[in-house]
C-alpha positions in Angstrom: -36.5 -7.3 27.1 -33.2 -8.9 26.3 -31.2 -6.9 23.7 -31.4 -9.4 20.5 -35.3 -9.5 21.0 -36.8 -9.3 17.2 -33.9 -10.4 15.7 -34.4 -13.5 12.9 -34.4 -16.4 13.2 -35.6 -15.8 16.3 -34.3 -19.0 17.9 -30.5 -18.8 17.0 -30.2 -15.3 18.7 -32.3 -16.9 21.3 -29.2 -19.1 22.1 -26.8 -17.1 20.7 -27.6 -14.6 23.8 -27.8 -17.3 26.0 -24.6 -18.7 25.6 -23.2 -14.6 25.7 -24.5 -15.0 29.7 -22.0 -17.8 30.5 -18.7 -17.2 30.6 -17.0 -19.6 27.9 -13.5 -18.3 27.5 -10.7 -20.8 26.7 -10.3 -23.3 29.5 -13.5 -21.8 31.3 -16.2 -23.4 29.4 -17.7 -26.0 32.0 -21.1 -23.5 32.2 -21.8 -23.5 29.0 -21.0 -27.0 28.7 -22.9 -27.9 31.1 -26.0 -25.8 29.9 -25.7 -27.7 26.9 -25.8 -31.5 28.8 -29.0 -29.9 30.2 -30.4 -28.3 27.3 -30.0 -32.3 26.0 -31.7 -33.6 29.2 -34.6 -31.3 28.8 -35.3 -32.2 25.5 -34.5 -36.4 25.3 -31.5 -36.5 23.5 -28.4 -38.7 24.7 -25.8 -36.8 25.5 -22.1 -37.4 26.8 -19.3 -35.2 28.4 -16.0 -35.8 29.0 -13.6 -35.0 31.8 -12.8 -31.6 29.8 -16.3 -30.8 29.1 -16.0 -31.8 24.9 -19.8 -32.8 24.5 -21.9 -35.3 21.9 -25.1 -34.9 21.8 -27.0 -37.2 19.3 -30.7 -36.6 17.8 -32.4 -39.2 15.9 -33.5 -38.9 12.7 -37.2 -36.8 11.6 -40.0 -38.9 10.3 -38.9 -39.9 6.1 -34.8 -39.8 6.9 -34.1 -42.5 8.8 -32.3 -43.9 6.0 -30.2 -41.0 5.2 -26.5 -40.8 5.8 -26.1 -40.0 9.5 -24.4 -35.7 10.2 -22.4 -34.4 12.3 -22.3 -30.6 13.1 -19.6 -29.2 14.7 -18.0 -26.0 16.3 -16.8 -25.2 19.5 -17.6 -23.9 22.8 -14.9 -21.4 23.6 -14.1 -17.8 22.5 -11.0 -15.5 22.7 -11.7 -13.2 25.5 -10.4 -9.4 24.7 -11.6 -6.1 25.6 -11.3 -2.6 25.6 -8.8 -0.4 28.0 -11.6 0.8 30.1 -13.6 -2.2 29.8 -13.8 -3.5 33.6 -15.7 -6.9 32.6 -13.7 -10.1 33.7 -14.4 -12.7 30.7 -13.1 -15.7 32.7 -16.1 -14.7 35.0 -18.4 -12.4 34.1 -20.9 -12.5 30.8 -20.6 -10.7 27.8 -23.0 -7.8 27.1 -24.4 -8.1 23.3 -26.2 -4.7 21.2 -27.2 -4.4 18.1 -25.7 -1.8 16.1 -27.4 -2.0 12.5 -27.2 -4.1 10.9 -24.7 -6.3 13.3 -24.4 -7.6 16.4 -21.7 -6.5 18.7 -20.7 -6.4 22.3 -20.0 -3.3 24.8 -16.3 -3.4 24.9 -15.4 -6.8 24.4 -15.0 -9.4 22.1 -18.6 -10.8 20.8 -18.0 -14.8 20.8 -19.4 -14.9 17.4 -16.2 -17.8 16.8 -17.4 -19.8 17.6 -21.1 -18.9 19.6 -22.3 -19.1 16.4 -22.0 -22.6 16.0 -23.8 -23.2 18.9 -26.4 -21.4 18.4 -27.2 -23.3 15.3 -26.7 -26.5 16.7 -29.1 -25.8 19.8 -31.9 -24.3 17.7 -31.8 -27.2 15.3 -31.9 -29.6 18.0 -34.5 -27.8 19.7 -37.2 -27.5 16.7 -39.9 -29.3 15.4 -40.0 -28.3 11.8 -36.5 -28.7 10.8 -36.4 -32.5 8.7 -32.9 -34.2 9.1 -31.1 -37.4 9.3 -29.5 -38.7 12.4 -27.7 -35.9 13.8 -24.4 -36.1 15.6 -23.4 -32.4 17.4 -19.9 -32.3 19.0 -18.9 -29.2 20.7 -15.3 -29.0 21.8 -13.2 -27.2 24.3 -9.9 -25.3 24.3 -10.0 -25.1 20.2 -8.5 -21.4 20.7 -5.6 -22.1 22.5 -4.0 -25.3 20.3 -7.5 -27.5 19.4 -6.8 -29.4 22.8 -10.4 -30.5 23.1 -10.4 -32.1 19.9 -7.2 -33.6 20.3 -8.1 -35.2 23.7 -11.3 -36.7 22.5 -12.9 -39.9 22.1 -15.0 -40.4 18.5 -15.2 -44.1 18.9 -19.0 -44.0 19.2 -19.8 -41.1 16.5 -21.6 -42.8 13.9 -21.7 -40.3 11.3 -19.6 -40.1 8.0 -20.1 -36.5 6.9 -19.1 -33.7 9.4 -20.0 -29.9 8.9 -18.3 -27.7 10.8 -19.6 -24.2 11.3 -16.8 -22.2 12.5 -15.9 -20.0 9.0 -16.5 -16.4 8.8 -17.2 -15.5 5.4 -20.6 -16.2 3.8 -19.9 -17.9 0.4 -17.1 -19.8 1.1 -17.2 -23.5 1.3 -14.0 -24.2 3.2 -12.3 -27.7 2.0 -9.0 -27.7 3.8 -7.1 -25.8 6.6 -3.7 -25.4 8.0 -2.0 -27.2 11.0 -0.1 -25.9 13.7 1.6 -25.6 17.0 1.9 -23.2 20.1 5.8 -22.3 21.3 7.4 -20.7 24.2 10.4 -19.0 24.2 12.1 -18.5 27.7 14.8 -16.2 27.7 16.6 -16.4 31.2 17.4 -12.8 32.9 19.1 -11.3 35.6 18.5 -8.8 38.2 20.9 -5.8 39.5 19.9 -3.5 41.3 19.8 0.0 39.3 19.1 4.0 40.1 17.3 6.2 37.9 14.0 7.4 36.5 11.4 4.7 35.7 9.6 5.3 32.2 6.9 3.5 30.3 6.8 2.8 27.0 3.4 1.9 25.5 2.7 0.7 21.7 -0.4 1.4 21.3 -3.6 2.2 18.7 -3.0 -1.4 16.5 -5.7 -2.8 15.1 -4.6 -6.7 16.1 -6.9 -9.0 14.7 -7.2 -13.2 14.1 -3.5 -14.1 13.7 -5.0 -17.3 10.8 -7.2 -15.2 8.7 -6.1 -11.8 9.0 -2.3 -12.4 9.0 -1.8 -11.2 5.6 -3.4 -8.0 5.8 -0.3 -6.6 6.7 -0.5 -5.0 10.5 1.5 -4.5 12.7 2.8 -6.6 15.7 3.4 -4.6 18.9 5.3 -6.8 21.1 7.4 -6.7 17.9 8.0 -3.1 17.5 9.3 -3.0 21.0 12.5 -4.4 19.6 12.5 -1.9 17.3 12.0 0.8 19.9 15.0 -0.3 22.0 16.9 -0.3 19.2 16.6 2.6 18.2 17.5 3.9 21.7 20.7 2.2 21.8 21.5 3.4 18.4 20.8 7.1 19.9 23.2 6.1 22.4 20.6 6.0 25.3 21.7 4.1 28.3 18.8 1.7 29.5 17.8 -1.5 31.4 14.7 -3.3 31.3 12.3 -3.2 34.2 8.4 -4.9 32.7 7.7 -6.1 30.0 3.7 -7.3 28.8 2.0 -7.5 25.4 -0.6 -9.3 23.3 -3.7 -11.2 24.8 -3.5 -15.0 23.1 -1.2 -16.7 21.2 -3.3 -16.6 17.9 -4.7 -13.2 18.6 -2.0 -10.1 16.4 -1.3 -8.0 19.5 -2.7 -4.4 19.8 -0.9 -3.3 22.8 2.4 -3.8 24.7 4.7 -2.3 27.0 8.0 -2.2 28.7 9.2 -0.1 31.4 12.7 0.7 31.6 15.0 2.2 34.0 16.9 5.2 32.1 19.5 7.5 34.4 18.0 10.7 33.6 14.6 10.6 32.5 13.4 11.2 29.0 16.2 12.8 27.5 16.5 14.5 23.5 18.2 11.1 22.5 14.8 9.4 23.6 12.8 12.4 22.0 15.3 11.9 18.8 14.1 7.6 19.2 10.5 8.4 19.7 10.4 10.6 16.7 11.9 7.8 14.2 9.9 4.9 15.4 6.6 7.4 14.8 8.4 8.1 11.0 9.4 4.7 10.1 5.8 2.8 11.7 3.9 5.1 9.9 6.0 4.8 6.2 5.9 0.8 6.8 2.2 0.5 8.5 0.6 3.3 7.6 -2.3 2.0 5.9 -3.2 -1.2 7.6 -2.4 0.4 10.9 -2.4 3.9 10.5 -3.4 5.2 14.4 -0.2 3.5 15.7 1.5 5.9 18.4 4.0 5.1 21.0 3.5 6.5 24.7 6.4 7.4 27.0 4.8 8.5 31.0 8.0 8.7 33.7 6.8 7.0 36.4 9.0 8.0 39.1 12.6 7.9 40.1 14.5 5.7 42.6 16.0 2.1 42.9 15.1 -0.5 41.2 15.5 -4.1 40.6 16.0 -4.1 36.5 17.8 -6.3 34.2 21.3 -6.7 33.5 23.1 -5.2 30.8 23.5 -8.8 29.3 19.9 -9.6 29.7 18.2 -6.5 28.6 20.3 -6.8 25.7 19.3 -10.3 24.9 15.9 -9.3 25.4 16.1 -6.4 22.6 17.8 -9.1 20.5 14.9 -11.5 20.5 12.4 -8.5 19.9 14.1 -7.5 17.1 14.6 -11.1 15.5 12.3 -13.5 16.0 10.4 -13.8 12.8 6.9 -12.8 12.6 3.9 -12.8 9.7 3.4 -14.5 6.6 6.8 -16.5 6.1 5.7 -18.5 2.7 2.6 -18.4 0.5 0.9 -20.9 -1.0 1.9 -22.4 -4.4 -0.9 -24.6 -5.4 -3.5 -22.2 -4.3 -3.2 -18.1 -5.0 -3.5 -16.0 -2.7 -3.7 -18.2 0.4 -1.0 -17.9 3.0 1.1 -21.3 3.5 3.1 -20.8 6.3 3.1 -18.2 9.3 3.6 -17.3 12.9 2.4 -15.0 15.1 4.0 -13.7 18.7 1.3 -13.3 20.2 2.1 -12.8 24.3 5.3 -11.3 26.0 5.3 -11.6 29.9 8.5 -11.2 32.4 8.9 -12.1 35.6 11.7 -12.2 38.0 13.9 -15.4 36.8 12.8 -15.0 32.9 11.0 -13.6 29.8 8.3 -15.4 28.0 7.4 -14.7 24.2 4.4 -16.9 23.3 3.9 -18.2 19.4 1.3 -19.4 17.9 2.7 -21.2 14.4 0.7 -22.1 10.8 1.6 -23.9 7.9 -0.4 -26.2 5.5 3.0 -27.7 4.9 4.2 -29.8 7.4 7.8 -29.7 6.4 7.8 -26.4 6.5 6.1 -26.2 9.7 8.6 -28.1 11.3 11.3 -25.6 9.6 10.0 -22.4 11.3 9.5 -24.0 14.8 13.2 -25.3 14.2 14.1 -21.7 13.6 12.6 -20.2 16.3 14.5 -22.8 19.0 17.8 -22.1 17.2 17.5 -18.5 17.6 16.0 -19.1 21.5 18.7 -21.6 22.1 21.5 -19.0 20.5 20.3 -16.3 23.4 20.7 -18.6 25.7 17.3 -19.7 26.2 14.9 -23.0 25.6 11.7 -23.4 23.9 8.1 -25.5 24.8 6.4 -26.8 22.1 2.7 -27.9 22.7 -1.0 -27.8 21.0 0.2 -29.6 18.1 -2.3 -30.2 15.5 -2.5 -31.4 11.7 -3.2 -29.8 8.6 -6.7 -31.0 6.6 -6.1 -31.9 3.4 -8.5 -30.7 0.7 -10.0 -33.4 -0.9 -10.2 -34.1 -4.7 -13.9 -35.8 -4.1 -16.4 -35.5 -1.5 -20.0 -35.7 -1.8 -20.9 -34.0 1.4 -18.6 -30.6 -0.9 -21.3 -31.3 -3.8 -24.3 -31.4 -1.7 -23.0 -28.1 -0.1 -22.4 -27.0 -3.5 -25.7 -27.6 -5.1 -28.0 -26.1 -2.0 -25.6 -23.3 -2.3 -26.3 -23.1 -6.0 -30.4 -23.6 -5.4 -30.4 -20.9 -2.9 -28.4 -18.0 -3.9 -28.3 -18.4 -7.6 -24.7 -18.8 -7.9 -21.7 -20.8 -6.9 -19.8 -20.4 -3.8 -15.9 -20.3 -3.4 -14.3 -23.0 -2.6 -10.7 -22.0 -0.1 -8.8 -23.6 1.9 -8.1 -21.6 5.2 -4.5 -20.5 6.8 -6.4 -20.3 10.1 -6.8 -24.4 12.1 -10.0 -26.1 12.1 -10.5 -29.1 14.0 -11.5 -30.8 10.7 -8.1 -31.6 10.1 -7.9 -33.7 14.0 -11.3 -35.4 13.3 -10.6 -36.4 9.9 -7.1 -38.1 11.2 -9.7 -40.0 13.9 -12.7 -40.9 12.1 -11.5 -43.2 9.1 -13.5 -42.0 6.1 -15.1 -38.6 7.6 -16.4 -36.1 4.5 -15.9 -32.7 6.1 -16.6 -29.4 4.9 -16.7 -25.7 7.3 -19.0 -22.6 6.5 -20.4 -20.0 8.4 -22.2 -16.6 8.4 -20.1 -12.9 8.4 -18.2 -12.2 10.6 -15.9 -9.6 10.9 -12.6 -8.8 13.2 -12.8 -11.7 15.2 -11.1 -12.0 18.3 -10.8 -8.1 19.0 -13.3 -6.0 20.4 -14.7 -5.1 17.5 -16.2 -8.1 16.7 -19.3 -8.2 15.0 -22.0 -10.7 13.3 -23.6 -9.5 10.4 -27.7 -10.2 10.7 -28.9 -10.8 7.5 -25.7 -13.3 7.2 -26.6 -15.1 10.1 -29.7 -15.5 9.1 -29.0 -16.5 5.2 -26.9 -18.9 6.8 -29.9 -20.5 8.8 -31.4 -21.1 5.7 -28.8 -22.7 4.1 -28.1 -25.0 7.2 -31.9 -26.3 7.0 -31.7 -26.5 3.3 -28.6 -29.1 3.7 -30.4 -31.0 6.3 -33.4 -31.4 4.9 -31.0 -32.5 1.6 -31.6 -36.0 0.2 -29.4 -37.9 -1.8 
């Protein structure tokens, strides 16, 4: 018996489990795309996929809609692929193991896929029932949306008929989101140097961080741990502890808040009381700054042997501390128009060194183009004053709410019909891929929504039942919706 059996509706967490069996991390979704072109064969509809695996599968309208206004529903078939430590699943290969603890589902070790599996889900069981009335239906299922909306941006909507797209790729039940921010990805490359060096090789771990979904959980005020690792070698030299850089590694994905880094250096006698003296004041000052939205942060020092060694420079481990220790990170602006929403951020989300340079990966927000173009202008001129370059790629814009839209009042009143009340309408810091269509599609109504979902893109992710379920119903309810 698979492990969602009994679960309602019965036919989402069909799929939903389904799609947990293929691997579908970020630029490794051609299985799961290509279950879905089947999926379509098996059951009539026309179906196309392009070169990158971005799919359309159109469904014609049920017997008494044919004259209602065609929709689109729309998500996307990737996840962020994160695990545990001890978790010895590989996500670019192996599937995903889903339990249900509760009332949630979760999965052993590893991120669930929930963002955006979900949306999926939905779509498939829709498609693939014979009581569910509904116009025309469009369903587009992208690729790469978690690493810079590339499927989106690559393609082709000349042939989508529809005027009113819901995208189902929100995570809090009762919010109808109307707008989003847009965004870019940035490398920094910070050139090194080699030398060879003598001493006792020690590891440095930042560990215990509780990371999270670098749009919607940016603001909650955790810590970044590739970050703090400029703060640890600060706080070494300041001790007056002679070091050089060996490794350095941290964070998962651009948009995920890293949990975890590391850096190795090379120190000439070990762990001596000036590193003792450094470890005790980061533990002080992390836990008076982070001690409630991260409080089970704790840095690890293991020797790992002594010897010769191929380590940085004194100029480049230098530089390297310098960009650790500067480059901006977190909320940067909040909104003005709208309370409580974050306007502008970025996140470093990915450190990596090799033997020619250092890479420190960003993932940047802002609902503000302007000041979008500000931050990433910041970031270069602090890359180029070490000595380094930048890469900018995975632009996307920002969707702009909109002051009327009639697909936002039929959401609204099936909300109001169903649950008695009215739901939130937000605007998201996080991207959506409404923004990209809306700039292709002249005239497209959009609107996003989605079931519970809570710490996305961490291990701990988890789908909240009932949620999913209230959800379904609402979905059907909109369908079935005539003007």
């Amino acid at each position: 018996m698979s492990a969602l059996t009994g679960l309602e509706p019965a036919s989402v967490f069909y799929y939903f489990e389904e799609i947990c069996g293929i691997p579908h991390t970020s630029h490794h979704e051609k299985a799961l795309s290509d279950y879905c072109v089947q999926f379509a064969k098996a059951h009539g509809l026309a179906c196309r996929q392009d070169e990158m695996g971005n799919l359309l599968i159109k469904a014609p309208a049920t017997p008494g809609y044919e004259k209602e206004p065609g929709l689109i529903l729309q998500g996307h078939l990737d996840m962020v692929g994160d695990k545990t430590a001890d978790c010895p699943l590989d996500l670019e290969k192996d599937a995903i193991h889903p339990v249900v603890d509760g009332g949630y589902v979760c999965a052993e070790g590893t991120t669930l896929g929930g963002d955006d599996g979900i949306a999926v889900a939905y779509a498939l069981a829709v498609l693939d029932a014979k009581d569910i009335p509904h116009p025309a239906l469009e369903v587009v299922l992208t690729v790469c949306e978690e690493v810079g909306l590339l499927g989106a941006s690559a393609m082709d909507f000349s042939d989508l008929e529809g005027r009113m797209l819901v995208n189902i790729d929100s995570e809090e039940e009762g919010v109808l989101t109307a707008g989003c921010a847009g965004g870019r990805r940035v490398e920094c490359h910070l050139p090194i140097a080699r030398v060879p060096v003598t001493g006792t090789a020690v590891k440095a771990d930042v560990i215990g961080l509780a990371g999270g979904h670098s749009g919607t959980e940016i603001h909650k005020g955790r810590a970044n741990a590739i970050a703090l690792l400029g703060r640890w070698l600060t706080l070494l030299t300041e001790n007056g502890v002679d070091y050089a850089a060996l490794t350095l590694s941290g964070g998962a994905k651009e948009n995920v808040i890293p949990k975890e880094s590391s850096i190795t250096l090379v120190l000439p006698a070990g762990i001596t009381e000036g590193v003792h003296t450094a470890a005790a004041q980061f533990a002080a000052q992390v836990q008076a700054e982070y001690g409630m939205a991260d409080p089970a942060i704790r840095l690890q020092l293991t020797e790992q042997g002594c010897g010769a060694f191929s380590a940085l420079d004194a100029d480049s481990t230098q530089r390297l501390r310098k960009a650790l220790l500067l480059m901006p990170w977190g909320v940067q602006a909040m909104s003005m128009d709208v309370p409580g929403l974050v306007e502008t951020s970025l996140n470093l989300g990915v450190a990596e060194m090799d033997e020619q340079e250092a890479i420190l990966r960003f993932s940047i927000r802002s609902s503000v183009s302007s000041a979008k173009e500000l931050l990433s202008c910041k970031v270069q001129t602090l890359t180029e004053l070490l000595g380094g370059s930048v890469r900018f790629h995975g632009d996307y814009p920002a969707w702009t709410y909109a002051r009327e839209s009639a697909l936002r009042d039929r959401c609204v009143a099936v909300y109001e019909a169903q649950y008695g009340k009215k739901p939130q309408i937000a605007a998201l810091h996080a991207g959506l891929e409404c923004g990209i269509l809306s700039g292709k599609i002249e005239g497209l109504d959009c609107i996003s929504f989605g079931p519970n979902l809570l710490h996305v893109h961490t291990p701990n992710e988890r789908a909240d039942i009932a949620s999913v379920a209230r959800v379904w119903e609402y979905l059907k309810a909109i369908l079935a919706y005539k003007a």
